[in-house]
C-alpha positions in Angstrom: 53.9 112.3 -50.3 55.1 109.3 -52.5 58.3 109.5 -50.8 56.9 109.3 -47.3 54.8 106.3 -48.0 57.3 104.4 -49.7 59.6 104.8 -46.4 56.4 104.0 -44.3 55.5 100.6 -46.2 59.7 99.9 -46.2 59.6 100.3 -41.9 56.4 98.4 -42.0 57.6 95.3 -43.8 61.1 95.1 -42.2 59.1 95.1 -38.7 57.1 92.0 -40.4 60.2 89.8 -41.4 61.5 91.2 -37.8 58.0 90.0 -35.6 57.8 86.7 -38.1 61.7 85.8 -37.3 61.2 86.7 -33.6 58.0 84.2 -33.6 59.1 81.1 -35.2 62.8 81.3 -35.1 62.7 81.9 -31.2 62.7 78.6 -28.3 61.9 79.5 -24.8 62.5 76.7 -22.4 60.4 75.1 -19.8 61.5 73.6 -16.5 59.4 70.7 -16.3 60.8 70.9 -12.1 58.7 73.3 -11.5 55.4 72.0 -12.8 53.0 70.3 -10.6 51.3 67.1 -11.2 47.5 67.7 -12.2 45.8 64.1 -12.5 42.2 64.8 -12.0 39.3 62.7 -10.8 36.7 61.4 -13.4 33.5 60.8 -13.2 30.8 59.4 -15.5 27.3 58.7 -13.6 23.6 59.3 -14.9 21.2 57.8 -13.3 16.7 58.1 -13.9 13.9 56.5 -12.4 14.2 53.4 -14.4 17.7 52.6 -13.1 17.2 49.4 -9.8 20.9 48.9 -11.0 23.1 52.0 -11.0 26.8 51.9 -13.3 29.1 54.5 -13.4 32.8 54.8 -14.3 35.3 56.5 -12.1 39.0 57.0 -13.5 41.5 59.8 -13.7 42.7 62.1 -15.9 45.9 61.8 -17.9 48.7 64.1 -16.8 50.9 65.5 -19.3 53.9 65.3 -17.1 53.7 61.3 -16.5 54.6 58.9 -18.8 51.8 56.0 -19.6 52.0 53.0 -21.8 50.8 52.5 -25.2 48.5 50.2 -24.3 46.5 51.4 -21.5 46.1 54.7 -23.6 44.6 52.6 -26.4 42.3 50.6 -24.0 40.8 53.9 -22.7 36.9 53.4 -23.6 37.2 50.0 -22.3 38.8 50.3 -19.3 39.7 53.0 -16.9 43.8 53.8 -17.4 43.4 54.1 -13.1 40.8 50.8 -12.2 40.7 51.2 -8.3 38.7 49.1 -6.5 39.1 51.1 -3.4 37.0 54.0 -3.7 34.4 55.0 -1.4 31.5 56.3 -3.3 27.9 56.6 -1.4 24.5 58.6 -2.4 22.9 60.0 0.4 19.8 61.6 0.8 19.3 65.4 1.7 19.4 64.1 5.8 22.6 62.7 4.8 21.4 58.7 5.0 22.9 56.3 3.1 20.6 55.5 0.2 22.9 53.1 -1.7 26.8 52.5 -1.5 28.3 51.4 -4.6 30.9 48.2 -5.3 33.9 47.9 -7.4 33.3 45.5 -10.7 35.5 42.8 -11.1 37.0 42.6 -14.2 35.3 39.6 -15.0 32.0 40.5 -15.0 32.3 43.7 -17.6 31.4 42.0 -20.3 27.1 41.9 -19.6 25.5 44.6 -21.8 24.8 46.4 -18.3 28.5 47.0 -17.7 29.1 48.4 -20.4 26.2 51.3 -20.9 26.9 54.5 -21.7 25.2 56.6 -18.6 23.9 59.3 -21.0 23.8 57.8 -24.1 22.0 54.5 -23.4 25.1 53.4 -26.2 27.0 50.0 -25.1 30.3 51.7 -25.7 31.4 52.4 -22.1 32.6 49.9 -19.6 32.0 51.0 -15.9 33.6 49.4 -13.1 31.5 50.3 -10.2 27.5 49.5 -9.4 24.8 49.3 -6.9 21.6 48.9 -6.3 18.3 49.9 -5.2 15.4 49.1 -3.9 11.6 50.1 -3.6 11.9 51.8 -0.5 15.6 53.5 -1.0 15.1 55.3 -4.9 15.0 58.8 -6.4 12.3 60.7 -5.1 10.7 63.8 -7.7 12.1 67.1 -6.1 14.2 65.4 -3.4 18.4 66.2 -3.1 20.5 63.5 -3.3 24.4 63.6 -3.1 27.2 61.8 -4.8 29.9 61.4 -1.5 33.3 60.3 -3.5 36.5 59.4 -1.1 39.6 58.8 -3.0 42.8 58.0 -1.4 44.9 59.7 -3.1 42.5 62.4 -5.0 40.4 63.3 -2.1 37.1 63.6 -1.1 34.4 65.2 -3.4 30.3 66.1 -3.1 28.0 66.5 -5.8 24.7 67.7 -5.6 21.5 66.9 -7.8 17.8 67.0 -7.0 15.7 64.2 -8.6 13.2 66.3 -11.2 9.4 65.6 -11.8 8.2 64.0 -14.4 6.1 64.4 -17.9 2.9 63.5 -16.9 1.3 64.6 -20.2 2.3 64.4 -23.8 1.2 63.6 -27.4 2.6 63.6 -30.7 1.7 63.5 -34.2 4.2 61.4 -36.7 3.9 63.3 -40.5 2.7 61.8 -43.4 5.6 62.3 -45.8 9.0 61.5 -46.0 10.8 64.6 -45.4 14.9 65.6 -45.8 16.9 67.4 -42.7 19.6 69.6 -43.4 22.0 67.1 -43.4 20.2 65.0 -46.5 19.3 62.1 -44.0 15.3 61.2 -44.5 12.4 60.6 -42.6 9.4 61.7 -40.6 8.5 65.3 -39.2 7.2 65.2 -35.9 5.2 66.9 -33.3 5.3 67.1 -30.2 3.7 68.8 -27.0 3.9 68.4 -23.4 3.0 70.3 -20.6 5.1 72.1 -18.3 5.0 71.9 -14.7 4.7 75.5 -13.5 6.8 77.3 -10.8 10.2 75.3 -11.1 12.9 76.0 -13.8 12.3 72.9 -16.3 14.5 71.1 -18.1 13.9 68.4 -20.8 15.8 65.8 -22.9 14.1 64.3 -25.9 14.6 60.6 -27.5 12.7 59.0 -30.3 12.6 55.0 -30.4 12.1 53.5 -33.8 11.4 49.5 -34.9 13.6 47.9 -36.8 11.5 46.2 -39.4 14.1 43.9 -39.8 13.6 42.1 -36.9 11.7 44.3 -34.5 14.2 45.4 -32.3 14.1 49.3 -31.1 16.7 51.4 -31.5 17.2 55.6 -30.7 16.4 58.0 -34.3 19.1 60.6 -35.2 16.9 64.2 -34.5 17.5 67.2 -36.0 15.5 70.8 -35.6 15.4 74.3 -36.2 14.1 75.5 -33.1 17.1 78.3 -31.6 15.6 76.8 -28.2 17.6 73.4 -29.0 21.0 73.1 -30.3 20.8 69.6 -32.7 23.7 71.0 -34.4 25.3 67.8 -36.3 24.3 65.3 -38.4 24.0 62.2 -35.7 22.4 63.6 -32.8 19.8 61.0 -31.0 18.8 63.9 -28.4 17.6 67.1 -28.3 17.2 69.3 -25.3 15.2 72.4 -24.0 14.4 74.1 -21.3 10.9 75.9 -20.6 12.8 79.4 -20.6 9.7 82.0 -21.5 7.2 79.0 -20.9 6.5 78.4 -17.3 3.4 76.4 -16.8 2.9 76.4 -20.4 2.5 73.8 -23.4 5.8 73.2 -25.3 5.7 72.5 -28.9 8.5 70.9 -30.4 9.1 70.4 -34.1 11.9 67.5 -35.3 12.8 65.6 -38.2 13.4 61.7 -36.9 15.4 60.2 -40.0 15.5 56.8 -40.8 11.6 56.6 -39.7 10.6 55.8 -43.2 7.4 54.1 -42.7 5.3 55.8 -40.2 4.6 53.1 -38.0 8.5 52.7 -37.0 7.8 55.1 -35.0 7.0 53.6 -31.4 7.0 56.4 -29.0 9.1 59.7 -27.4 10.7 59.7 -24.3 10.7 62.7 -22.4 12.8 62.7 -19.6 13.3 65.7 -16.8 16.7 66.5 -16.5 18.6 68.7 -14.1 20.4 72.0 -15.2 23.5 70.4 -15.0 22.0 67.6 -17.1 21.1 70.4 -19.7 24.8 72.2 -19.6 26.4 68.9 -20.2 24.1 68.2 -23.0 24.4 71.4 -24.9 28.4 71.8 -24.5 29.1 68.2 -25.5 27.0 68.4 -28.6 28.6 72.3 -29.4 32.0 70.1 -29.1 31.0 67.7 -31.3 29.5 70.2 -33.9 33.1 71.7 -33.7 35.2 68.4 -33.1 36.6 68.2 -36.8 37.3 72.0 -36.2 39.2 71.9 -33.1 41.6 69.6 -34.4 42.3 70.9 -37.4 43.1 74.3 -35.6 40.2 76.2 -36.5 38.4 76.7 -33.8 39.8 77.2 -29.9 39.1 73.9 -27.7 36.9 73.9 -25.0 36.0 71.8 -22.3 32.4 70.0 -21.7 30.3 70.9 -18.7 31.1 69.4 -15.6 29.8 69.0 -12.1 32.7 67.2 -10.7 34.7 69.7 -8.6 38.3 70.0 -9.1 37.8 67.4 -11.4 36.3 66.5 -14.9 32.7 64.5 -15.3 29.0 64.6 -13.9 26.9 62.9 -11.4 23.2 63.9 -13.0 19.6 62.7 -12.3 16.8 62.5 -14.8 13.3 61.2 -14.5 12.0 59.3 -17.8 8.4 59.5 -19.3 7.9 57.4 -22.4 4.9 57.9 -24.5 3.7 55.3 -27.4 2.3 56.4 -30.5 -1.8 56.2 -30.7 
């Protein structure tokens, strides 16, 4: 028996040394000739019932087979690496009328704090390079479908499909009395909060808190963080939380949530609830599972994976949302 398991763990580790030599010793060569060219359209476009001026960025992916320059790589989040002004981008209504046709930005005029919004985010970190407007007859309609029509000349045409949700009509919270630790060590107030579902659609729901700066009484957006296995608030500086009304059709959601930085209670001047579409929702939860993961990823210990998109054949979102806010009593 000794004999036979000697010989065994002898074949066992040659085949080892033999599978580890074959792995990193050999090279296998690509022909680059026979790759195709994969640019892909981009997209970056929220828009809610607040928005009279609508922003979004349009660009195109990097492909790994073209060469760029150093510094349009490193001037990414300011501007797009492709700025085309001659796009044909339109939102139509369900009868296929033209509800609003968007213009390219000149470079010039990039620099308001409009220009520059991040579509989801609310964060002045992205610089878009197309707009247009609205007005009070031509807007977003609760439980109407509206389409994002994109011609490209060299990309294409594309069609995106959202339908304008319903709002929160009824909400409260209650802000805690003590100063309270998330898991993450930052502090500051539990709170409560319930709102009532409208019954016989699929809901979804994105949640914001506004604080005061008691500084000099400016607002600015609370980093949440919960418990709840309905949300997924799963790193330290997330300023949303979203859920959907799964198991609660018709119902009143409750919501528990640490706000941090809300030291003294009255910094806390209100929630926005805003209805969100599915696709709103998907983009949500996979960009915050990727940023959970981010350090991960490139580090090699976890696989990559790519955030939600709506954008066929192509990376990004057109999404629609309709925003409640409610002040604290």
């Amino acid at each position: 028996m000794k004999i036979i398991f000697c010989s065994t763990s002898i074949l066992i580790i040659a085949l080892l040394i033999c599978s580890c030599d074959t792995y990193f010793g050999d090279t296998v060569p690509i022909d680059t000739d026979d790759l195709v060219s994969s640019e892909k359209f981009t997209l970056a476009a929220a828009f809610t019932n607040e928005d009279s001026i609508l922003f979004l960025r349009s660009d195109r992916s990097t492909d790994i087979l073209r060469e760029y320059s150093l510094e349009s790589l490193l001037n990414g989040n300011d501007y797009p690496l492709f700025d085309e002004d001659d796009l044909e981008i339109n939102i139509l209504s369900d009868n296929d009328r033209v509800v609003t046709s968007f213009q390219f930005i000149p470079v010039s005029e990039r620099r308001s704090v409009d220009n520059i919004r991040d579509s989801t985010t609310d964060r002045a970190t992205l610089i878009n390079n197309y707009r247009a407007f609205l007005t009070e007859i031509d807007t977003f309609t609760p439980g109407e479908i509206y389409k994002m029509a994109i011609q490209h000349p060299v990309l294409g045409s594309y069609l995106i499909e959202q339908m304008m949700p319903f709002s929160v009509e009824e909400a409260s919270f209650q802000v805690g009395d003590d100063i309270v630790r998330n898991r993450f060590g930052l502090s500051g107030r539990k709170i409560n909060l319930s709102w009532k579902d409208k019954i016989g659609i699929e809901n979804f729901y994105q949640i914001k808190v506004r604080l005061i700066n008691p500084e000099d009484g400016s607002f600015y957006v609370s980093y949440l963080d919960d418990l709840d296995p309905r949300t997924n608030a799963a790193y330290a500086f997330n300023e949303r939380i979203v859920i959907s009304d799964q198991d609660f059709d018709g119902q009143d959601i409750n919501l528990d949530f640490i706000a941090s930085n809300a030291i003294d209670i009255l910094q806390v001047h209100s929630v926005e609830i805003t209805s969100i579409t599915k696709d709103w929702y998907d983009m949500v939860r996979s960009y915050n599972d990727y940023i959970a993961l981010e350090v991960d990823i490139r580090n090699g210990y976890a696989e990559p994976f790519t955030v939600f998109s709506n954008v066929p054949d192509g990376f990004g979102f057109f999404l629609l949302g309709n925003k409640s806010i409610f002040l604290q009593r």
